[in-house]
N, C-alpha and C positions, 0 to 999 in steps of 0.2 A: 145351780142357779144362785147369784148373788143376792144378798135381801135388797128389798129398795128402803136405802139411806135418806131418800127425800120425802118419807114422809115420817122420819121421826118423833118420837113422843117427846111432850115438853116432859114429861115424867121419865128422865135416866136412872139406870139403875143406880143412883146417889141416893133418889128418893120413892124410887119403887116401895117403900118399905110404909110410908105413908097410905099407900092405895088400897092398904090390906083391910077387907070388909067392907070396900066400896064397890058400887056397880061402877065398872068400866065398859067402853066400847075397843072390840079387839080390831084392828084393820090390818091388812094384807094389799098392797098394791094396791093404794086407795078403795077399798071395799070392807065393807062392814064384816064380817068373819064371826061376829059371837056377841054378844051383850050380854055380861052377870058378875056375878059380884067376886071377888077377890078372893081367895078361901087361902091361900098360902104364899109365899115371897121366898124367893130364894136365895141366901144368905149373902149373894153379893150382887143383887138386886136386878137381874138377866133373865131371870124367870119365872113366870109368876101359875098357880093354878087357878082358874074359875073352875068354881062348885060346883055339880051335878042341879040339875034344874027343870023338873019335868023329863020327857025325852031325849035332851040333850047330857050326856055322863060329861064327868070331874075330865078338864082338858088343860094342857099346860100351851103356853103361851109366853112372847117375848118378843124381846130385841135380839135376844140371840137366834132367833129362830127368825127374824125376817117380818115381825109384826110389829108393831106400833098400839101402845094403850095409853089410850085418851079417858079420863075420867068424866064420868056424865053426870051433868051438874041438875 
């Protein structure tokens, strides 16, 4: 399955590297998928992990994987 391209993050992997320590919202084919904070960035900025948080364990997440991360302001 393709990722959907149309809902893009204004955050590219140029500046993934900014998000790190911030709560993000993760989206998947416009759906909400995860909200927490930023725990590590992947060195060419395609992958990111949110932190373990309650119930929910440490999940990796991206653009390369077909998600889109919007910072919550």
């Amino acid at each position: 399955m393709e990722p959907d391209l149309s809902m893009q993050s204004k955050h590219g992997p140029e500046d993934s590297h900014e998000l790190l320590g911030r709560i993000v919202k993760v989206m998947e084919t416009g759906t909400i998928v995860r909200v927490g904070r930023v725990e590590c960035v992947s060195p060419n900025g395609d992958l990111i992990w949110i932190e373990a948080s309650g119930c929910e364990p440490r999940a990796l997440y991206g653009l390369a994987l077909g998600h889109s991360v919007v910072p919550v302001e």
